[in-house]
C-alpha positions in Angstrom: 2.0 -8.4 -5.0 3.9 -5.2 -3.6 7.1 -6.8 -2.5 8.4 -8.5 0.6 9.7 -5.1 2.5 7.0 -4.9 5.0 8.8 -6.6 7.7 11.9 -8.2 8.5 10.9 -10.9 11.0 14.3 -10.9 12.8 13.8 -7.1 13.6 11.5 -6.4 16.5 9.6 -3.2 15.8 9.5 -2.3 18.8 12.7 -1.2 20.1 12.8 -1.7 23.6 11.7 -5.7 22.8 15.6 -6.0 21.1 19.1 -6.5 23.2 20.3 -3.5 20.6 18.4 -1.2 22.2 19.0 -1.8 25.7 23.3 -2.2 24.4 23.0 0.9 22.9 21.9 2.6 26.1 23.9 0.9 27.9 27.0 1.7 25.2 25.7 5.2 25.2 25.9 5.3 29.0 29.5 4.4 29.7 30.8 7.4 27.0 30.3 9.6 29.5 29.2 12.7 28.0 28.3 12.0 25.1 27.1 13.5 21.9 23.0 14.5 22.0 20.9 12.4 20.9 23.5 9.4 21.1 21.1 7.1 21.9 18.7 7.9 18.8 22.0 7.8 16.8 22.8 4.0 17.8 18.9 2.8 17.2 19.4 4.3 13.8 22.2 2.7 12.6 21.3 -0.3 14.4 17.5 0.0 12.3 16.3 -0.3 15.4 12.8 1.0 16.2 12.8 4.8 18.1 9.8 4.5 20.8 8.2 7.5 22.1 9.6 7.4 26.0 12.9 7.9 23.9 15.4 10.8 23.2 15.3 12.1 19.7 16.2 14.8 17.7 13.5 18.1 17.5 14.3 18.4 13.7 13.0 14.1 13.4 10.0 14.6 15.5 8.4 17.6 13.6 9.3 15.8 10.2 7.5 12.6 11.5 4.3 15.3 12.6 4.3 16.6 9.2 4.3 13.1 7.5 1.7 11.4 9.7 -0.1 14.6 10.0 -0.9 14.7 6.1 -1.4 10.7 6.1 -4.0 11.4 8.5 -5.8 13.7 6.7 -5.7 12.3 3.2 -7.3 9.2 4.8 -10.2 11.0 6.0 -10.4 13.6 3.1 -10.4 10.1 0.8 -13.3 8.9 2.3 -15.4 11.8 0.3 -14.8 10.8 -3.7 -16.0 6.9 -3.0 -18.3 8.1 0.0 -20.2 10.5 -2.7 -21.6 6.9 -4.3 -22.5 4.6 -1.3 -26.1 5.2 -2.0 -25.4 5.3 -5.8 -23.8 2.2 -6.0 -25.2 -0.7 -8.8 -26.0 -3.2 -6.4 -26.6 -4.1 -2.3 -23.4 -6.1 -2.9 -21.7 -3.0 -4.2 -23.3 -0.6 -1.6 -21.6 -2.8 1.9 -18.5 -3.3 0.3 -18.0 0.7 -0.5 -19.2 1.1 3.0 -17.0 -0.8 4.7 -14.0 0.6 2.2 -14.7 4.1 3.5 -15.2 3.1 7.0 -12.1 1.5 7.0 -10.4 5.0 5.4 -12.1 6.7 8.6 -10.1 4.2 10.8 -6.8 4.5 9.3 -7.0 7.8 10.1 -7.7 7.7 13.6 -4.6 5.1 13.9 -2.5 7.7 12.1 -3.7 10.8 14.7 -3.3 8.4 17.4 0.8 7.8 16.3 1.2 11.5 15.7 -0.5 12.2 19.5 2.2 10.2 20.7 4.9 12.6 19.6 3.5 15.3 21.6 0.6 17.3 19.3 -2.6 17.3 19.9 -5.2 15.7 17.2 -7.6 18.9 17.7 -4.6 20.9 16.9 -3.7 18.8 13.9 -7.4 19.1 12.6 -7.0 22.8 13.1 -4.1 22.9 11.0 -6.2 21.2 8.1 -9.1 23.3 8.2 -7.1 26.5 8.2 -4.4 25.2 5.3 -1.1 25.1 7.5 -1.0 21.5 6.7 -1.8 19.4 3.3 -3.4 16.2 2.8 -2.6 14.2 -0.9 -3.6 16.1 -3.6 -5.5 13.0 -5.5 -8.7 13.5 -3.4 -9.1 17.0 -5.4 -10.8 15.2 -8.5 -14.2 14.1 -9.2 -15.7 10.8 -9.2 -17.9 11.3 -12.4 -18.9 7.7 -12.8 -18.8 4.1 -11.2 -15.9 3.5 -12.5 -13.8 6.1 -11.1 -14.7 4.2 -7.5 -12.3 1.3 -9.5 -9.8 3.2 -10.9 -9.5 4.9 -7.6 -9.4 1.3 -5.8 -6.8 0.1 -8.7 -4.9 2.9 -9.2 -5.2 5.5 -6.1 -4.9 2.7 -3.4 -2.7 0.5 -5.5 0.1 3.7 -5.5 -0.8 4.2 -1.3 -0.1 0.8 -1.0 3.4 1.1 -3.0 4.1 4.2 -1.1 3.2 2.5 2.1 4.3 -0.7 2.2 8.4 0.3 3.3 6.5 2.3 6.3 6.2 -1.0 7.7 9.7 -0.8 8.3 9.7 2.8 9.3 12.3 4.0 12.4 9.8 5.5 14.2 7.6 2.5 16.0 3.9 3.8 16.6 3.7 4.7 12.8 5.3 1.4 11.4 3.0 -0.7 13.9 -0.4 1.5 12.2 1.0 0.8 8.7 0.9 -3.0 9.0 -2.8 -3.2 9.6 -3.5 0.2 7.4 -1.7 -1.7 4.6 -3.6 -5.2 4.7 -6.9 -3.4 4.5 -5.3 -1.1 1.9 -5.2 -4.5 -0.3 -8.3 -5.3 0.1 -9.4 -1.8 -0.9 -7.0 -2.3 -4.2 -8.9 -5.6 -5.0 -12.3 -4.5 -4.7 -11.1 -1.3 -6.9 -10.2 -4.0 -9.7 -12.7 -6.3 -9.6 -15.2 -3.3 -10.3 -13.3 -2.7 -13.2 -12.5 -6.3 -14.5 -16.3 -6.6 -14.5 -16.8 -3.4 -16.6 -14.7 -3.9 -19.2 -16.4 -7.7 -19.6 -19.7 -5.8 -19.9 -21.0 -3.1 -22.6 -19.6 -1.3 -25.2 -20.7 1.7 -22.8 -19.2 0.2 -19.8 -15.7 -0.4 -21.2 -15.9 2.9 -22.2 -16.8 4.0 -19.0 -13.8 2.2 -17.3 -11.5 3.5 -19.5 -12.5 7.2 -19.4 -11.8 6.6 -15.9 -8.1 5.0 -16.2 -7.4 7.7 -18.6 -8.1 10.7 -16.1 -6.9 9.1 -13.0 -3.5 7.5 -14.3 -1.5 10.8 -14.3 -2.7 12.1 -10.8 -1.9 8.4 -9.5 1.7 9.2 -10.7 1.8 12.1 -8.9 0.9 10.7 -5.6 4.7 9.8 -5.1 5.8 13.4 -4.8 7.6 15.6 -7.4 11.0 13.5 -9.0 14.2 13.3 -5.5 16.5 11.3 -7.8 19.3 12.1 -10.1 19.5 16.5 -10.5 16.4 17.3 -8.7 18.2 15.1 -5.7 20.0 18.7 -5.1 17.0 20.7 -5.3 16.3 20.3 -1.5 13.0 18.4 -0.4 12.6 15.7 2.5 13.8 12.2 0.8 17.6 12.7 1.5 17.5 13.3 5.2 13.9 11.1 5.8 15.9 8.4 4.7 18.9 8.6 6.5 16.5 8.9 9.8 14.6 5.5 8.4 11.8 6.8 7.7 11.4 6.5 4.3 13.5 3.6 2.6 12.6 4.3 -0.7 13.0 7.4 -3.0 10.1 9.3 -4.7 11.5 7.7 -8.0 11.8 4.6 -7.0 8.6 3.8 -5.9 6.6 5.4 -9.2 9.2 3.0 -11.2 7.4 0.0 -9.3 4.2 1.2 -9.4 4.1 1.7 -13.5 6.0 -2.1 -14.1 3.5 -3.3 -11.8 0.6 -1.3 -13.3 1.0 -1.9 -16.9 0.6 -5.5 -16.4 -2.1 -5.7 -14.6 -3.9 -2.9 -17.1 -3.0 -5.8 -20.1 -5.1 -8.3 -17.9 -7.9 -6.2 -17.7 -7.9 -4.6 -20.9 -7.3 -1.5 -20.5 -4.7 1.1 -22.1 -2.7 3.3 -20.1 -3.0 6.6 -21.6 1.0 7.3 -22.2 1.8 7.0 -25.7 5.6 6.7 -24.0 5.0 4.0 -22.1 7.3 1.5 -23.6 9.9 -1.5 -22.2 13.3 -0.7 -21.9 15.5 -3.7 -22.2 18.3 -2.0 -21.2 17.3 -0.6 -17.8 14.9 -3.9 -16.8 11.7 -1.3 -16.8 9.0 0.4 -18.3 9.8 3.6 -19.6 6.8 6.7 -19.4 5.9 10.3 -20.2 6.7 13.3 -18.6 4.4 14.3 -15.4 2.6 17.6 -15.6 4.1 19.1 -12.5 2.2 22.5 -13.3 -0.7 20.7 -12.6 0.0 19.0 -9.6 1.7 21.8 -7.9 -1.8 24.2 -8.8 -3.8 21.3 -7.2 -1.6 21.2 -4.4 -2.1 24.8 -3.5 -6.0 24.7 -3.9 -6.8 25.0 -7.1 -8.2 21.9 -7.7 -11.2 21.0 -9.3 -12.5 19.9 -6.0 -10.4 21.6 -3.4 -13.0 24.0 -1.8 -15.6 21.3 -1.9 -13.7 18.9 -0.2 -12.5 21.4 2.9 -15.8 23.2 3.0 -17.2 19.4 3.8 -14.6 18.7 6.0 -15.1 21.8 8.1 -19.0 21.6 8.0 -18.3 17.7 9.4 -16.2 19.0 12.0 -18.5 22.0 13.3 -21.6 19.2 13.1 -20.1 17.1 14.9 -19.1 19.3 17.9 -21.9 17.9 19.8 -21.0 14.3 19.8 -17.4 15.1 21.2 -18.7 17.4 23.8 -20.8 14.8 24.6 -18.3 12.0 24.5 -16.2 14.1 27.1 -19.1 15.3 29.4 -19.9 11.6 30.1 -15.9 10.6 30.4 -15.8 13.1 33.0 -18.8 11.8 34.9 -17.6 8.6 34.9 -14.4 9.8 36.2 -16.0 12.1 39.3 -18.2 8.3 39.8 -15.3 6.7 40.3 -13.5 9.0 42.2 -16.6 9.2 44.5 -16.9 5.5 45.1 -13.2 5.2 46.1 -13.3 7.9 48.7 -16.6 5.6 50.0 -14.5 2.6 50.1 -11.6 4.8 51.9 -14.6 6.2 54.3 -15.4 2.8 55.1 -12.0 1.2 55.5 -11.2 4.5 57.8 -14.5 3.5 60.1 -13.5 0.1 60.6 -12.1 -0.7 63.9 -8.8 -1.7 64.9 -7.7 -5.7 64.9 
């Protein structure tokens, strides 16, 4: 459904698992003095996967902190618009599903804070940095969910673009992330699925709940767009940005461009199957270039969302910090009783040592 980039199965993704890595140490080795960073140099052009024991650039590492970083946090900001209706939900059914959606959001996050600990930041600093502003999170979770059916046109549309977006990171240079992606992206589907099956069944209902479902395509459809970052392609390639040297590096394999292009051929057929009407009065097939042709994005818009002016910014931070300062007493907790069973251990092997010490000599 979103392509076959995920994983070459004659690539390890791990690095050290591949007879390229340990040649290109071993290449690297024999230059002599060589060139920093050599060894990161050969994984790269090898597509190779960088491990955290190994050398790499300072300029790589912060860009892979700042990625992961605001993965992290959109996953657990994004559990607030579908978490808002878990005990408004139509139906039982309806209610465990949407839990186990955003419980799932809250575990994607954890894997992605785990892979950003493992290039040398802290995850308490990382949450700092979101509560403060010094880092971002996706800029889609700044809308309302009005209605049940924004819960599916967030599932359809919102996921269905994270999965397009996500999918290549699969593939992406720097191991620990690429390894979270695979299971982040199967549970991803699943969230997409759910998302349209809520809507299929709408628009096969009442007048009022077609309407409802496409009130909700109509306002989430441009924001979805905007999830793949402002245009890297053609002019704005020169207008500076992260694509050009992220993807020389292997971590993204994709341009901004690109990936929106899929996503709207993909979308518009699957919005024909469920009935619904894109609201683009552009949106048209061109023969010529094999795609769908669409409207103009409203950058202004995106770019006041992204710096807080939302129509749910405050409200979702505000939540986020409260959540944080409540639950201060569950991690104090959590490392009160790690560290008693650490000083239990430590006594019961100085006990055994005591003992061992006492015995007498053979």
């Amino acid at each position: 459904m979103y392509g076959t980039e995920v994983i070459d199965p004659d690539v390890p993704l791990n690095a050290a698992e591949s007879a390229d890595y340990d040649a290109a140490l071993a290449g690297s080795a024999a230059a002599g003095e060589r060139p920093a960073h050599a060894s990161f140099d050969a994984l790269i052009e090898a597509d190779q996967r960088v491990e955290p024991r190994d050398d790499m650039p300072s300029a790589y590492r912060k860009t892979l902190i700042r990625q992961i970083a605001q993965h992290a946090h959109s996953e657990v900001i994004g559990m607030q618009p579908e978490g808002s209706w878990v005990t408004r939900a139509p139906s039982l059914r309806r209610k465990a599903i949407l839990i186990a959606k955003v419980q799932d959001e809250a575990g994607h996050g954890l894997y992605l804070y785990s892979a950003a600990e493992t290039l040398g930041i802290d995850r308490a600093e990382l949450l700092d940095m979101l509560h403060d502003g010094r880092q971002k999170y996706s800029s889609i979770f700044n809308y309302p969910t009005l209605t049940w059916a924004d819960c599916g046109a967030i599932g359809w549309l919102v996921d269905g673009a994270a999965i397009m977006n996500q999918v290549p990171l699969c593939r992406c240079s720097y191991g620990p992330y690429a390894r979270a992606m695979i299971r982040v992206c199967k549970e991803e589907s699943f969230h997409q699925r759910q998302g349209f099956e809520i809507l299929w069944n709408l628009m096969r209902g009442t007048d009022a709940q077609r309407a409802m479902a496409q009130d909700a395509a109509n306002r989430w459809w441009g924001p979805a767009l905007m999830m793949f970052g402002p245009h890297d392609t053609g002019d704005a390639a020169q207008g500076g940005g992260h694509t050009e040297q992220s993807m020389a590096w292997g971590i993204k394999r994709f341009s901004n461009d690109d990936l929106r292009q899929r996503f709207v051929d993909m979308m518009v057929l699957q919005a024909d199957r469920l009935g619904l009407t894109l609201p683009d009065p552009d949106l048209r097939w061109n023969e010529e270039r094999g795609h769908w042709d669409f409207g103009a994005i409203d950058w202004d818009e995106f770019r006041r969302v992204l710096k807080g002016d939302g129509p749910c910014n405050a409200e979702r931070i505000s939540h986020r910090r409260r959540a944080h300062d409540e639950g201060a007493w569950v991690r104090e907790a959590a490392t009160a009783y790690a560290a008693k069973q650490a000083a239990r251990a430590t006594s019961a092997t100085r006990s055994t040592d005591r003992l061992h010490a006492a015995e007498p000599a053979a």
